[in-house]
C-alpha positions in Angstrom: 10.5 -5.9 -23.0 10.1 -7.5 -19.8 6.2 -9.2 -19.6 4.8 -6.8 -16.7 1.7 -9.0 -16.0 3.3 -12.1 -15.7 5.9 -11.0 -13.5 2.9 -9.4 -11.3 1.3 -12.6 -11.3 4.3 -14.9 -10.6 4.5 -12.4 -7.5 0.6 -12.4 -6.9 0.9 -16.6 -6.2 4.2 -16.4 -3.8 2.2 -13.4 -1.6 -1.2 -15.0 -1.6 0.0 -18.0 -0.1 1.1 -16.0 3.3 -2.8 -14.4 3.2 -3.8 -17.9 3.2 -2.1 -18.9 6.0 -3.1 -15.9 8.1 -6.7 -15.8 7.1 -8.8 -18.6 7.1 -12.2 -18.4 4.8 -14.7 -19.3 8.0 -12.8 -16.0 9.6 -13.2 -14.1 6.2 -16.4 -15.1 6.1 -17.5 -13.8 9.5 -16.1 -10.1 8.5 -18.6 -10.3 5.5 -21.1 -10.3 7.5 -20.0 -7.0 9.1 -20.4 -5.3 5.5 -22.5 -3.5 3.6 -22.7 -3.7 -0.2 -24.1 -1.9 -3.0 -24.5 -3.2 -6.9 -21.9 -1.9 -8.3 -23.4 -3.2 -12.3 -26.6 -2.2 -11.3 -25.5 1.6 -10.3 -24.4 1.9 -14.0 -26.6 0.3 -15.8 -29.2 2.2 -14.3 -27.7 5.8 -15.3 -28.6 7.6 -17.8 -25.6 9.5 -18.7 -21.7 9.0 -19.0 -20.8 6.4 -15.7 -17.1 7.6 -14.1 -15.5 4.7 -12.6 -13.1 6.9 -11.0 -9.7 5.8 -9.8 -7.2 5.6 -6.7 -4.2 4.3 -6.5 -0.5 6.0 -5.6 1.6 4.0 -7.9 1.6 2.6 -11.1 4.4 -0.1 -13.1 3.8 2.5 -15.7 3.8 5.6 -14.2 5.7 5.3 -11.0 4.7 7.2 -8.1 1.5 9.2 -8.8 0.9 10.9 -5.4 3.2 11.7 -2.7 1.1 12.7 0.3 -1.7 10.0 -0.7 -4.5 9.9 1.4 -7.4 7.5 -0.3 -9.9 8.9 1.8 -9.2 12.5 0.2 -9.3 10.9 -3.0 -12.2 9.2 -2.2 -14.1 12.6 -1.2 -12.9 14.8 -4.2 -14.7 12.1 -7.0 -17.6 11.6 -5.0 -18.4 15.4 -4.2 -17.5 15.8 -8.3 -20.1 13.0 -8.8 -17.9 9.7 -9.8 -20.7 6.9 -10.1 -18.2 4.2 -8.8 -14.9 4.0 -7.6 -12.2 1.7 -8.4 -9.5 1.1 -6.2 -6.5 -0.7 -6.7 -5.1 -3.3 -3.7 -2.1 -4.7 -4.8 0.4 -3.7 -2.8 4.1 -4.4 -4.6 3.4 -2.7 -7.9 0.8 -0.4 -7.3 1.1 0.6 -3.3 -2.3 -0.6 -2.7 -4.2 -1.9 0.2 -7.4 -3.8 0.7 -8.0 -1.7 3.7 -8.1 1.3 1.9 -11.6 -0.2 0.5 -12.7 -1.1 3.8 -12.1 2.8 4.9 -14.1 3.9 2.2 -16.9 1.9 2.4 -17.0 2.8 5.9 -17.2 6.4 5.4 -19.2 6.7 1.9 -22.0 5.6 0.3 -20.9 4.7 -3.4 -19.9 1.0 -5.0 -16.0 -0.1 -5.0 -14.4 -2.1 -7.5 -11.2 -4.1 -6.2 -8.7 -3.7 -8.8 -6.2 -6.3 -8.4 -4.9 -9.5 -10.3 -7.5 -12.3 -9.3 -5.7 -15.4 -9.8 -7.7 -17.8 -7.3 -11.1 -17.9 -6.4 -10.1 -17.6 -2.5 -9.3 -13.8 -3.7 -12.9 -13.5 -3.8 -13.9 -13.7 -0.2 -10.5 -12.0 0.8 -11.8 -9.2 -1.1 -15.2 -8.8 -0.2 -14.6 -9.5 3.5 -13.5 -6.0 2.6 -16.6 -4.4 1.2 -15.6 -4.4 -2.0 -18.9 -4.6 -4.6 -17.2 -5.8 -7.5 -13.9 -7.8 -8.7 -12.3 -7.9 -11.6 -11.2 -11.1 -14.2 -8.1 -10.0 -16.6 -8.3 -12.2 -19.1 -4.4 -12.0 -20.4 -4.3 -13.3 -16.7 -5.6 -16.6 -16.0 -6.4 -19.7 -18.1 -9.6 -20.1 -19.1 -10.6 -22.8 -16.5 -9.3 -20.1 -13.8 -11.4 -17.6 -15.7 -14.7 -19.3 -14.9 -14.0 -20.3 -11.2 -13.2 -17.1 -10.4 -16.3 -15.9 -12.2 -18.5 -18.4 -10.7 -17.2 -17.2 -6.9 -17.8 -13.8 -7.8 -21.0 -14.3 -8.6 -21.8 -17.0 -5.6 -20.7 -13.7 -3.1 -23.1 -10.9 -5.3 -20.4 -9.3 -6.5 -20.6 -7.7 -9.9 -17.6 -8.5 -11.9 -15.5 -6.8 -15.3 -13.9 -8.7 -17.8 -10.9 -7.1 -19.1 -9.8 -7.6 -21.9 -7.2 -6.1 -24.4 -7.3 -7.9 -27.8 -9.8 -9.7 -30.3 -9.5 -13.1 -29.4 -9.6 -12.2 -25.1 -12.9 -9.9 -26.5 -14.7 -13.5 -28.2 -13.3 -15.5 -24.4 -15.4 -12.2 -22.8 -18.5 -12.9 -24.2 -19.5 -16.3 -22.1 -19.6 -14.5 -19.1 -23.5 -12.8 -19.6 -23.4 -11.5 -16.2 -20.3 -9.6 -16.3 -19.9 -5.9 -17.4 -16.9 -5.8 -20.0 -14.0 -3.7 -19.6 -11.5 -3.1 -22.8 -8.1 -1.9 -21.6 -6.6 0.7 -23.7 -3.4 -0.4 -22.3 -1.6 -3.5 -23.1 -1.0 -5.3 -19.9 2.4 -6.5 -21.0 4.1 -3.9 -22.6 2.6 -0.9 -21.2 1.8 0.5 -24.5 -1.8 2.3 -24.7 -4.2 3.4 -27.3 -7.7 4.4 -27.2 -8.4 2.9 -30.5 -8.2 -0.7 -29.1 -11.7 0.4 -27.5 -13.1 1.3 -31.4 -11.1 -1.6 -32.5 -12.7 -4.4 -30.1 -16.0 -2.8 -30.3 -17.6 -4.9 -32.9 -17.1 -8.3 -31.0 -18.6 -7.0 -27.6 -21.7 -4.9 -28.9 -23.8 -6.8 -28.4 -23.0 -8.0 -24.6 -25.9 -7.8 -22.0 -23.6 -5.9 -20.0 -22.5 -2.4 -19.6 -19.2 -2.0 -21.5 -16.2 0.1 -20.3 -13.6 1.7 -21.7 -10.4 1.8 -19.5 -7.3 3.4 -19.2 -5.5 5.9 -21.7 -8.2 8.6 -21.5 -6.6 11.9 -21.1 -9.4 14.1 -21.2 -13.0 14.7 -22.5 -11.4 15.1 -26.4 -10.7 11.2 -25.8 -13.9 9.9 -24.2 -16.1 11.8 -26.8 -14.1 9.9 -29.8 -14.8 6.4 -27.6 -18.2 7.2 -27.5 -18.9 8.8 -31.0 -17.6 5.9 -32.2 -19.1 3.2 -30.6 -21.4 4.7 -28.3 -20.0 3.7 -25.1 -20.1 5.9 -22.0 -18.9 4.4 -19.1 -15.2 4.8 -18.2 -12.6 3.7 -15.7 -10.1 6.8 -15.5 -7.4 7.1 -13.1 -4.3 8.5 -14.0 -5.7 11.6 -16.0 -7.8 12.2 -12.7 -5.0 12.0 -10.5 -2.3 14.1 -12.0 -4.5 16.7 -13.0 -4.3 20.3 -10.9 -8.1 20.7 -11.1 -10.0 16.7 -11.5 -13.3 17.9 -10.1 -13.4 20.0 -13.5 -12.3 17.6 -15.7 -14.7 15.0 -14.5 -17.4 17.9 -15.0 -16.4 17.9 -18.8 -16.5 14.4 -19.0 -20.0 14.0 -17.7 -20.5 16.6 -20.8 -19.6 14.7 -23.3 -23.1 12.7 -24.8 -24.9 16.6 -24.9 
């Protein structure tokens, strides 16, 4: 089994090195300011119910191609009309079809915080990003070193953006707990083979409980069957779902059942 993540990253360091050239911090720096921002940690800690972190992307290493006639802003408008709390959208470009312009298009039309899902590998990402309008980044543990880890961290949080730690095993769980300021995100999908099961949420559970943060569970959630045995079993609520979302003929009530799922 070829390791998926670490030919992403290998891939992720040869591309960034052309955004580097063509973008100079002082320049993303000046498009911040042209910005607005919400808090994206803040928007979900703050509600009561289940959170949807709701997804869009058009392509996935494990799914292929998703959506043929993809249009993010349509995407964008279906979850927020169905009441996502946050949005999550994914910018790499080789693997996943993504575009950081697709959260600047958002932000510009809607009123609702953005994650940038994407492989953050240098803490230069970090402005890139948010020179975007993106509200929150994300730190895959499997990913980075832990050294990397906390500079990125440290950026994230020198910009006001929230940030998730993802993680997919015990010992990346224990790396996730330094980061106090983080929300936690456990992947139900391992990011190097591909395989996914919910019960790595229930599994991991017992090492982030007690995290200030909001915890996630992400990826692998079908339907409301598989969010109510997450949160009956640990008590989490909050979940990034994309796929499930994005091949289903009727998402807006699917995400309705979701919401359903703590009465």
């Amino acid at each position: 089994m070829t390791n998926i993540l670490k030919k992403i990253i290998s891939e992720k360091k040869q591309s960034l090195k052309l955004v580097k050239k063509e973008n100079s911090l002082d320049f993303l720096e000046k498009n911040i300011k042209n910005q607005n921002f919400l808090n994206f940690k803040e928007t979900i800690k703050k509600n009561k119910g289940v959170s949807l972190i709701t997804e869009i992307k058009k392509a996935s290493p494990s799914a292929g191609l998703l959506i043929e006639n993809f249009n993010h802003l349509d995407i964008a408008k279906m979850y927020i009309d169905n009441g996502a709390t946050c949005l999550s959208v994914l910018t790499e470009e080789k693997h996943f079809q993504g575009n950081l312009e697709h959260i600047q298009d958002i932000k510009r039309k809607f009123k609702i915080p953005v994650l940038a899902k994407d492989f953050f590998i240098d803490p230069y990402q970090i402005t890139l990003a948010k020179s975007y309008g993106c509200d929150c980044v994300l730190i895959i543990i499997a990913a980075l070193d832990v050294s990397q880890a906390d500079e990125i961290y440290s950026e994230a949080l020198k910009h006001d953006l929230s940030v998730i730690v993802e993680v997919h095993d015990l010992k990346e769980a224990e790396l996730a707990l330094k980061y106090e300021q983080a929300l936690i995100g456990v992947n139900n999908r391992n990011l190097k083979t591909l395989d996914i099961s919910i019960n790595n949420t229930i599994s991991i559970f017992e090492v982030i409980k007690d995290h200030k943060g909001p915890l996630l569970s992400e990826s692998g959630i079908k339907n409301e069957k598989d969010a109510r045995y997450i949160y009956e079993k640990t008590g989490i609520k909050n979940f990034l779902i994309g796929e499930s979302l994005l091949k289903s003929d009727k998402p807006g009530d699917l995400m309705k059942r979701l919401f359903q799922i703590t009465q």
